[in-house]
C-alpha positions in Angstrom: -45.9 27.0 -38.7 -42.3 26.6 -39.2 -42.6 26.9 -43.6 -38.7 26.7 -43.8 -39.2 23.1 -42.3 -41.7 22.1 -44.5 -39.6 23.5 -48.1 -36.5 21.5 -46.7 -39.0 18.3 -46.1 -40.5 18.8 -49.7 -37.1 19.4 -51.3 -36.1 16.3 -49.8 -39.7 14.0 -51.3 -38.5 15.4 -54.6 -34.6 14.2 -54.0 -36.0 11.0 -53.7 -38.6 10.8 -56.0 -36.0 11.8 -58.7 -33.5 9.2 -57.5 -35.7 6.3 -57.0 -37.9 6.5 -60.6 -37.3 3.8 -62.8 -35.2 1.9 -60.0 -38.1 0.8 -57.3 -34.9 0.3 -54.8 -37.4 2.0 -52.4 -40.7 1.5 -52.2 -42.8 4.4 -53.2 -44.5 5.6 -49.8 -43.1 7.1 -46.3 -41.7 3.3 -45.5 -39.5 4.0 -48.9 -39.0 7.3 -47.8 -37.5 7.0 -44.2 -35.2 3.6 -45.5 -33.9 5.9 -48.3 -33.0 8.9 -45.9 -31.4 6.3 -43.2 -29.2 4.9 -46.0 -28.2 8.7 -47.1 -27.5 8.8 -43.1 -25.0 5.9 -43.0 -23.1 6.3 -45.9 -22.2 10.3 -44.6 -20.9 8.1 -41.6 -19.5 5.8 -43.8 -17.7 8.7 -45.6 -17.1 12.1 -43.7 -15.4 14.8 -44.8 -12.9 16.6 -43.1 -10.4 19.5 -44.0 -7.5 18.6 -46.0 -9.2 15.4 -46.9 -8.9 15.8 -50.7 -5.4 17.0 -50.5 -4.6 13.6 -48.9 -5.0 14.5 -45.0 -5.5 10.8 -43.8 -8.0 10.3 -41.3 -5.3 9.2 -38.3 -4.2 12.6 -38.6 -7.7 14.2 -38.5 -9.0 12.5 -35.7 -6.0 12.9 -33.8 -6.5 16.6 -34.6 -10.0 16.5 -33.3 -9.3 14.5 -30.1 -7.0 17.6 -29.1 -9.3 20.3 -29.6 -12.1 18.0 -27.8 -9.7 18.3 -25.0 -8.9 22.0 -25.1 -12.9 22.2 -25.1 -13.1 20.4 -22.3 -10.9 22.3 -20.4 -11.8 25.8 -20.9 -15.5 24.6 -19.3 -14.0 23.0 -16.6 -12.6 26.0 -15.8 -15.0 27.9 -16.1 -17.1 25.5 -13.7 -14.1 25.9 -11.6 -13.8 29.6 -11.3 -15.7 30.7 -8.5 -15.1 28.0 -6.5 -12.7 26.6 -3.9 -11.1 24.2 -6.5 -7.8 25.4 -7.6 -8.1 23.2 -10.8 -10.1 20.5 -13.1 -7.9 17.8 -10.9 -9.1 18.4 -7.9 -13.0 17.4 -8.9 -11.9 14.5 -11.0 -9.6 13.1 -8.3 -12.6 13.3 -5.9 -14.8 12.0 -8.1 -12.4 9.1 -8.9 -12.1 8.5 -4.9 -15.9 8.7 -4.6 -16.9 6.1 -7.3 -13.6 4.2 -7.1 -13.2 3.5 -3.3 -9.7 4.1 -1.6 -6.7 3.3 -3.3 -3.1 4.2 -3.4 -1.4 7.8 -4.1 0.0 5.9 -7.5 -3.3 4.0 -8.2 -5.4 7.1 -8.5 -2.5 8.9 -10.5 -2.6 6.2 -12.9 -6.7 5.9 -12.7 -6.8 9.4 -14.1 -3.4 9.1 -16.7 -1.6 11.6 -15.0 2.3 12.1 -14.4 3.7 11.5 -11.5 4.9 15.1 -10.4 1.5 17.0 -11.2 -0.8 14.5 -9.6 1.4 13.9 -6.3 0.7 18.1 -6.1 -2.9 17.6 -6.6 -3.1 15.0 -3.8 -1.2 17.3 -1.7 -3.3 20.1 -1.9 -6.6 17.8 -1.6 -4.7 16.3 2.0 -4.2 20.6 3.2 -7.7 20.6 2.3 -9.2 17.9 4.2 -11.0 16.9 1.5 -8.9 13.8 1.5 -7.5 11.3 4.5 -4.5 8.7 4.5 -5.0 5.6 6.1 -2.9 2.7 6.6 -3.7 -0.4 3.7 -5.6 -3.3 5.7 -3.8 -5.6 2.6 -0.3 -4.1 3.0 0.8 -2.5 6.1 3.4 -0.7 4.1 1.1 0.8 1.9 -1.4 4.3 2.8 -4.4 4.4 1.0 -5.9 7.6 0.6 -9.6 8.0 0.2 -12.7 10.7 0.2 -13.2 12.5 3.6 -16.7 13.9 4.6 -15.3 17.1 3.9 -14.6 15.9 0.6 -17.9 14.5 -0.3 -19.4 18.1 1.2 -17.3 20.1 -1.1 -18.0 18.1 -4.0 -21.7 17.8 -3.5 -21.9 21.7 -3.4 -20.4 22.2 -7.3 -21.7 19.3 -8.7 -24.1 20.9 -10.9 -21.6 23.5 -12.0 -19.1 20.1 -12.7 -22.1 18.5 -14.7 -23.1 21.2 -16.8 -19.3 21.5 -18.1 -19.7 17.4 -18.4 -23.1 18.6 -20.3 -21.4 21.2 -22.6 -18.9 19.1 -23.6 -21.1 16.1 -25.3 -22.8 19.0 -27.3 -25.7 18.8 -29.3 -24.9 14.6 -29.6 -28.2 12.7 -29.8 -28.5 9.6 -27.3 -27.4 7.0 -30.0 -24.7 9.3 -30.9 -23.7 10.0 -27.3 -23.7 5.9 -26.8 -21.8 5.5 -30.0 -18.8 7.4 -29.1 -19.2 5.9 -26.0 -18.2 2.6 -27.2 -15.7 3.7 -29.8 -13.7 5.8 -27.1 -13.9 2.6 -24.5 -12.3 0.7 -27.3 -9.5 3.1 -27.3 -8.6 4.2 -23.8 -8.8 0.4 -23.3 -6.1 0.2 -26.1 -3.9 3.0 -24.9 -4.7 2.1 -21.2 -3.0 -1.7 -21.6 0.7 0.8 -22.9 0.5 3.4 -20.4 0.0 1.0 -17.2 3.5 -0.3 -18.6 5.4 2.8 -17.5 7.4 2.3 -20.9 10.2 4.9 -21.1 8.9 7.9 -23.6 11.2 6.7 -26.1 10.2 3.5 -26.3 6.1 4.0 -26.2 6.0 4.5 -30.0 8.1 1.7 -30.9 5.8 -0.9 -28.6 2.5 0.3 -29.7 3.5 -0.3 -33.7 4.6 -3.5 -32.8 1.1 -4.3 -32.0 -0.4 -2.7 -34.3 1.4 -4.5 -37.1 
């Protein structure tokens, strides 16, 4: 019997026992009980805390802080899925994966799917194309266009990591619960959505600020 659990659980009856006597804003049973912990639970997401917060860190600043090292997480356990494998990089997975689900496109198409620069993700088609893993073929909408799509090879390769590549996908998400994981979800689609409409306007660096505060204001 876990007794730690049950102190914690007790501790808590008395919290609100003390809170709610002489108020009756809950009612006095477990219905009371589980409305007055829920209400504790959304306003701590009402209200977070984060470092630097009292000393006037705003929360742009914290969140862009946090949306970094999510990244840098990321990374180090897509490398580490990566590592003993014939990938040379994180790219060459995602490109695949963006071929397998997306269908072909163009060399510039799937650069853009995955917000990539130009340079870096021409290199990482290259090396797919060496590979096999990848083919060129001719557009059947524009004759002057090659599309480039998943080769059998490809799907091979990618079918024989794809645990590895889901348990980095896995680590990543953390110890989220489903709502959570569904949450951020919809928050982060609201935002690549946002940043998505700037980036497909291939804005010169120096003027990407400038257009995204004109929107915003």
């Amino acid at each position: 019997m876990n007794f730690d659990l049950i102190k914690s659980v007790v501790e808590l009856v008395q919290q609100f026992m003390e809170q709610n006597e002489g108020k009756a804003i809950y009612s006095n049973d477990l219905h009371g009980f589980t409305e007055w912990i829920n209400a504790a639970h959304e306003q701590d997401l009402e209200n977070p805390h984060w470092a630097g917060k009292e000393l006037g860190r705003s929360s742009d600043s914290i969140i862009n802080t946090l949306l970094i090292r999510m990244n840098r997480y990321a990374k180090s356990y897509s490398r580490s899925a990566v590592g003993s494998s014939v990938f040379s990089s994180q790219d060459d997975f995602i490109f695949l994966i963006s071929l397998k689900s997306m269908g072909a496109m163009s060399k510039m198409e799937l650069i853009r799917h995955n917000v990539h620069e130009k340079s870096s993700g021409i290199l990482t088609i290259n090396r797919l194309l060496r590979n096999g893993w990848i083919e060129q073929a001719v557009s059947p909408k524009d004759k002057r266009i090659k599309n480039i799509q998943i080769t059998q090879k490809g799907l091979a390769v990618l079918d024989d990591h794809m645990d590895e590549i889901r348990r980095a996908s896995r680590a990543v998400t953390g110890n989220l619960t489903h709502s959570e994981q569904m949450l951020l979800i919809a928050i982060l689609s609201k935002l690549d959505e946002f940043h998505d409409s700037f980036y497909r306007m291939n804005l010169e660096t120096k003027d990407l600020l400038n257009a995204i505060y004109k929107k915003l204001n």
